[in-house]
C-alpha positions as CSV (number, residue, x, y, z in Angstrom):
1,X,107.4,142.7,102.9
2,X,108.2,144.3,99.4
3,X,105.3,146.4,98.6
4,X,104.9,145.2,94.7
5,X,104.7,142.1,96.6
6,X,107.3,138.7,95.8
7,X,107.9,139.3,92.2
8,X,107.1,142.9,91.8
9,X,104.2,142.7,89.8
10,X,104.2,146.4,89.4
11,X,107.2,146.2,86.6
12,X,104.2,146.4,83.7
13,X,104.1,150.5,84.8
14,X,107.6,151.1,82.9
15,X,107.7,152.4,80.2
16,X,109.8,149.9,77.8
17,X,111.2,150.0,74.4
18,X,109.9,147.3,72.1
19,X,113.2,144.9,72.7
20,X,112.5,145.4,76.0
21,X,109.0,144.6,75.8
22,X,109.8,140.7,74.3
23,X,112.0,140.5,77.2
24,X,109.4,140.8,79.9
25,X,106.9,138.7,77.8
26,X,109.3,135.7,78.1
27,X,109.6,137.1,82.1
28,X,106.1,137.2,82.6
29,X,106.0,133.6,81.9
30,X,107.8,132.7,85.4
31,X,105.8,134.8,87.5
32,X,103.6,133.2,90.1
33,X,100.4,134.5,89.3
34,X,100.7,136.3,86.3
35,X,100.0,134.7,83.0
36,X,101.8,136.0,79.7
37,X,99.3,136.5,76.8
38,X,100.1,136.4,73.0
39,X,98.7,140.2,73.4
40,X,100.9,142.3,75.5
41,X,98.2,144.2,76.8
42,X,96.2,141.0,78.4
43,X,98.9,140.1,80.9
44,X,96.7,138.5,84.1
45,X,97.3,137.7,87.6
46,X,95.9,135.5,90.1
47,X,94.0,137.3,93.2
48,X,93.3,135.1,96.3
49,X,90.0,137.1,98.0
50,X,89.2,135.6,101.5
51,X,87.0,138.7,102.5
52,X,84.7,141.5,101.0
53,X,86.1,140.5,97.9
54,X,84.6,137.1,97.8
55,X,81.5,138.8,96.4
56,X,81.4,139.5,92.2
57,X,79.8,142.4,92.6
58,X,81.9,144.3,95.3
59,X,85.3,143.5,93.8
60,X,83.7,144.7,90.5
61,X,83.0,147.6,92.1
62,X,86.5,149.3,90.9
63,X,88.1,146.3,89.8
64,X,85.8,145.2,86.4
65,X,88.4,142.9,84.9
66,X,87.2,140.5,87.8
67,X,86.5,137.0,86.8
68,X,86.0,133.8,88.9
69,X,88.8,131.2,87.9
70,X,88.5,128.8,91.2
71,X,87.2,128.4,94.8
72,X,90.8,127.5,96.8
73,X,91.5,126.8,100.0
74,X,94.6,128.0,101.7
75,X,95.7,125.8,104.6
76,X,97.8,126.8,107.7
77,X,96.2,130.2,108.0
78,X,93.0,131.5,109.3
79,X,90.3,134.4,109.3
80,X,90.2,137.1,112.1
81,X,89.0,140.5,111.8
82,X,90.5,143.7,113.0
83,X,91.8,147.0,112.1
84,X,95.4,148.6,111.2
85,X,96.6,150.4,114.3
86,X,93.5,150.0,115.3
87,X,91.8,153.1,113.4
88,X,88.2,152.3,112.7
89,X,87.4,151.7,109.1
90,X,85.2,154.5,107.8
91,X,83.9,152.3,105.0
92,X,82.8,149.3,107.3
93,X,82.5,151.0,110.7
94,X,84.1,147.9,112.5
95,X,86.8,145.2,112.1
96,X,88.0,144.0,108.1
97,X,88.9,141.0,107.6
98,X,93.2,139.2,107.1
99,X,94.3,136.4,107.6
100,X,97.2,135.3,109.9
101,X,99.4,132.2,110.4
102,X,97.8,129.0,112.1
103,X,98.9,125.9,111.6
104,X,96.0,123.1,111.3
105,X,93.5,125.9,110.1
106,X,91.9,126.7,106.5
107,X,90.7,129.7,105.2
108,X,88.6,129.2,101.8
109,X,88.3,131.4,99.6
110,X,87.8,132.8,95.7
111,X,90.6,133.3,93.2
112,X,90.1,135.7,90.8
113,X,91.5,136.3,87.4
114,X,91.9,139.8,86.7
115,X,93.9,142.1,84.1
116,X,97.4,143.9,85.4
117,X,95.6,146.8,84.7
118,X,93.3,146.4,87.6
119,X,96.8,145.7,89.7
120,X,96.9,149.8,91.3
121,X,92.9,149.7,91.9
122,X,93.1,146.5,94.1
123,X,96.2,147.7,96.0
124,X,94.5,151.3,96.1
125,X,91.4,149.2,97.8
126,X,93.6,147.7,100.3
127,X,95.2,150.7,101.2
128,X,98.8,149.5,100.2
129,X,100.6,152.6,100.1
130,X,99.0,154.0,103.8
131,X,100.4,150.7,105.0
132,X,97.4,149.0,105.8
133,X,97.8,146.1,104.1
134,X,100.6,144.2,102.4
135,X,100.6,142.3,99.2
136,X,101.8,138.9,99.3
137,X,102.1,135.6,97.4
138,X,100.6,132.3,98.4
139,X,100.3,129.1,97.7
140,X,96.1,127.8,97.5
141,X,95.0,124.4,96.7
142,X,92.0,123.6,94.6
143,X,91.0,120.2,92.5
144,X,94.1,118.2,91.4
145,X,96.6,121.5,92.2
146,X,98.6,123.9,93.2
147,X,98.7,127.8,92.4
148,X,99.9,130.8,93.6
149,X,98.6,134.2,94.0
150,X,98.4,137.2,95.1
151,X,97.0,138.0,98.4
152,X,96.8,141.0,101.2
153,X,97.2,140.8,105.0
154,X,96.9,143.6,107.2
155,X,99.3,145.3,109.3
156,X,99.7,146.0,112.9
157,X,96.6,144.3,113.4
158,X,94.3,145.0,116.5
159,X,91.5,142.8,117.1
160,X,87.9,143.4,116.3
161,X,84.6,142.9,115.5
162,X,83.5,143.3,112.0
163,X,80.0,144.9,111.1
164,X,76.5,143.0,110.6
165,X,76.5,144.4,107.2
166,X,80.2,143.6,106.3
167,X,80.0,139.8,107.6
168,X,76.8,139.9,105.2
169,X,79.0,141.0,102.0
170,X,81.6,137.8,103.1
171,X,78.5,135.0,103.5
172,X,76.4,136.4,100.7
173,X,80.2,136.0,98.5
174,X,80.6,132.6,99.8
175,X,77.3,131.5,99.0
176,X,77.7,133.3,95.4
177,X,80.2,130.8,94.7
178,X,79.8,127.8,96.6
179,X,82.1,127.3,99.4
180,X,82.2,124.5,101.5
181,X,78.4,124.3,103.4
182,X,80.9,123.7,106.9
183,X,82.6,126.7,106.0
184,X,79.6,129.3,105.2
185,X,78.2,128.0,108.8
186,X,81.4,129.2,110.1
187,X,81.0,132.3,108.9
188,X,77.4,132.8,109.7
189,X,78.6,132.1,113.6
190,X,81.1,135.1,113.7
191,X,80.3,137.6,116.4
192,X,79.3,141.5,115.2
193,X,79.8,144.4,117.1
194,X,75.7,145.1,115.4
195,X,76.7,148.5,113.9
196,X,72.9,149.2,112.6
197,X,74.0,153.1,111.0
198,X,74.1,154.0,107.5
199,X,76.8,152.7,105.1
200,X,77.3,154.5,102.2
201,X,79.0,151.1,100.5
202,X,76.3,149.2,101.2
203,X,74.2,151.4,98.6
204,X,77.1,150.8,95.9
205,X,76.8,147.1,96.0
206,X,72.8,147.5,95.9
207,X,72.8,149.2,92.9
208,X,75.3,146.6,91.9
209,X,73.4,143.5,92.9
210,X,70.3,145.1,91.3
211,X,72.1,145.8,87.9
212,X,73.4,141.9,88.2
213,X,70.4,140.3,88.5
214,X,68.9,142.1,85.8
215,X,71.6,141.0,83.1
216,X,71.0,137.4,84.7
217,X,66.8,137.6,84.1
218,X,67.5,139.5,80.8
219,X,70.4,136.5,79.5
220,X,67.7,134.0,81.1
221,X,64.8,135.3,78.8
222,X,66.7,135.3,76.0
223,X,69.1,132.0,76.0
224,X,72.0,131.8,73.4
225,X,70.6,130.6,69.8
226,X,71.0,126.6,69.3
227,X,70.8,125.7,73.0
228,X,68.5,124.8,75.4
């Protein structure tokens, strides 16, 4: 698979005369995922997370442009966990989730909206250019239609188990934005290899959770003049 994935979404890195510039804003408009604004510098694309990324506060992590646009299903596939080559993940210390082919499954999961500028961080998180994962487009359904995004799926897979405290960032994402209730059950039932050691990431997304919940208390004190 192409590394800037199907429509080589990394074309906004060249450096363009201003002729050329109009010409990929009228592009821009036919790409899958990627919607042309008025403003040059507000070109966005569409980000399928099935995984880690389900949850606000990890994918905003290093990706801040990050906002919910729909909860999609994509059909014909489903979730396993594992790890390129098999090499342990340092980060997780057990299996990260992908998704493979398999027809009469679902996975569910979150698209995101986020800025083009965000585009190197999110590949850089999925380890693109070691190989581990590979950026593709596909095609979700939510209410009434269609859309397609970007996605990642991992490599030379090889099977396994994915940490208690990983399977907890994936469950506590699909809660945070209301998957299917079948579907979060599904999740919950997913064997761990019960890793109980320290993770490092798991103190990042504390501080972020923490830091979240205060801006919601603090926006809940103080509502928005005129409403109720």
């Amino acid at each position: 698979m192409k590394e800037g994935g199907k429509h080589s979404i990394a074309d906004h890195h060249m450096k363009m005369a201003p002729f050329t510039a109009i010409l990929l804003f009228w592009k821009l408009m036919f790409i899958p995922g990627i919607e042309a604004a008025a403003d040059m510098d507000q070109h966005t694309f569409l980000y399928f997370a099935y995984g880690s990324n389900l949850l606000k506060e990890r994918l905003q992590l290093k990706n801040p442009s990050a906002a919910v646009h729909c909860v999609a299903r994509l059909k014909d596939y489903k979730l396993v966990f594992g790890n390129h080559q098999g090499m342990p993940s340092n980060r997780w210390h057990g299996g990260v989730a992908t998704i493979e082919h398999s027809p009469g499954d679902e996975v569910w999961g979150v698209v995101w909206r986020m800025n083009v500028a965000d585009l190197e961080s999110l590949d850089r998180q999925e380890n693109v250019k070691l190989g581990a994962y590979s950026p593709v487009e596909v095609s979700v359904s939510t209410t009434g239609q269609e859309l397609s995004c970007r996605t990642y799926i991992m490599n030379s897979c090889v099977y396994a188990p994915p940490s208690p405290q990983y399977l907890k960032v994936i469950v506590m994402g699909a809660e945070q934005n209301g998957l299917p209730k079948e579907y979060q059950e599904k999740l919950k039932t997913i064997e761990t290899n019960k890793y109980e050691g320290h993770l490092p990431v798991m103190e990042e997304l504390d501080r972020a959770l923490r830091k979240s919940e205060k801006i919601s208390l603090t926006h809940n004190n103080h509502p928005t003049p005129g409403r109720r």
